[in-house]
N, C-alpha and C positions, 0 to 999 in steps of 0.2 A: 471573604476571601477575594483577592484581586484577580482576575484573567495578567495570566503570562503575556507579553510584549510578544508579537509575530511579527516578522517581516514578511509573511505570506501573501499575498493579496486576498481580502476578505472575503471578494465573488469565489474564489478559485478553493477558498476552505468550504462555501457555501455549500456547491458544487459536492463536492468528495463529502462532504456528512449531510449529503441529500443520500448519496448512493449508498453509503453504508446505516445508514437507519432503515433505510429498505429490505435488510437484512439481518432478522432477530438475532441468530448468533454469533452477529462478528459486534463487538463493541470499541468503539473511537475512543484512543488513549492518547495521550500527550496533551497536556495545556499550549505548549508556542507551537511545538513542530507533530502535527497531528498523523499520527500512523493506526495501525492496527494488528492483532498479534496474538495465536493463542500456540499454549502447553510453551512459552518463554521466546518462541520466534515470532520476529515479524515480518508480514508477509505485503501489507502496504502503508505508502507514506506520500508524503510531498513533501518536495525540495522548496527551499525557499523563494524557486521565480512560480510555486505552484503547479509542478507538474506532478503530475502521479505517478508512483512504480509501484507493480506489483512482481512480485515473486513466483518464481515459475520453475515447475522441473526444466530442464536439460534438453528434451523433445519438446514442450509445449513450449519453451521460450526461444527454440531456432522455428518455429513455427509462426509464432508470435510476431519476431522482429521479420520473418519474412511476407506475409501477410498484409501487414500493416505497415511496411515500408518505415520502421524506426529503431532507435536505437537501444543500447542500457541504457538503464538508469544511470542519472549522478547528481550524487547530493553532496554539497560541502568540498566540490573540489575533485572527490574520490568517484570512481566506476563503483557501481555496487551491480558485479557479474552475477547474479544471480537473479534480477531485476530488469525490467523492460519497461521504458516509459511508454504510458497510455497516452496517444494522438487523443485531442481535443474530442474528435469526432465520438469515440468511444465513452470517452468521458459523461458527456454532455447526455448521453442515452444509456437509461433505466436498462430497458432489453438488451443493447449491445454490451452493456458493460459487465452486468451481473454474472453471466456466465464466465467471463474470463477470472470478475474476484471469488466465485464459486472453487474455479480449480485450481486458483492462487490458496484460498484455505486449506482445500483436500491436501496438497500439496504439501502442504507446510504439517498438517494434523498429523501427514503418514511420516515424519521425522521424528527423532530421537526428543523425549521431552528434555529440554535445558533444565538443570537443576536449578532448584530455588537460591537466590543468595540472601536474602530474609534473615536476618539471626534472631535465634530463638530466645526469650524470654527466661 
């Protein structure tokens, strides 16, 4: 099987599936455009210049962007409002960063599961 073509830069994928294998139950999905996602949402990703967003309630993301002086997310052109991009500095640290994709997860687990689109056999 081939690896999918990324335009991501490769330190910056490095990066983001250092911090998520430091955490058993989130698992890194996408071959080109790498995110992560459980019960059908997802909750983090990178854009293609390699920044990361994660997904945040409504309080913890005007917290978020206030805090840490940045913006939404946007990937592909589009604001993804529901998303904050992670400053470098967060990134880059195990400690700083965990906590914030801990309550990016909870966040997203305490939402409606998306139905499967799967067809059955």
């Amino acid at each position: 099987m081939t690896k999918a073509k990324s335009s991501i830069p490769p330190e910056r994928v490095d990066v983001y599936e250092r911090q998520i294998a430091a955490y058993p139950l989130i698992e890194r999905k996408g071959a080109a455009n790498p995110y992560t996602s459980v019960i059908g949402h997802m909750f983090s990703c990178l854009n293609k210049r390699g920044e990361v967003g994660l997904r945040l309630s409504k309080a913890d993301r005007e917290i978020f962007l206030e805090e840490h002086q940045t913006k939404l997310f946007e990937s592909y052109g589009a604001v993804m409002k529901e998303y904050v991009t992670v400053p470098d500095s967060l990134i880059s640290s195990k400690e700083k960063f965990q906590p914030y994709l801990n309550t990016s997860y909870d966040y997203v687990k305490s939402l409606k599961p998306k139905p499967t689109t799967r067809k059955r056999k």
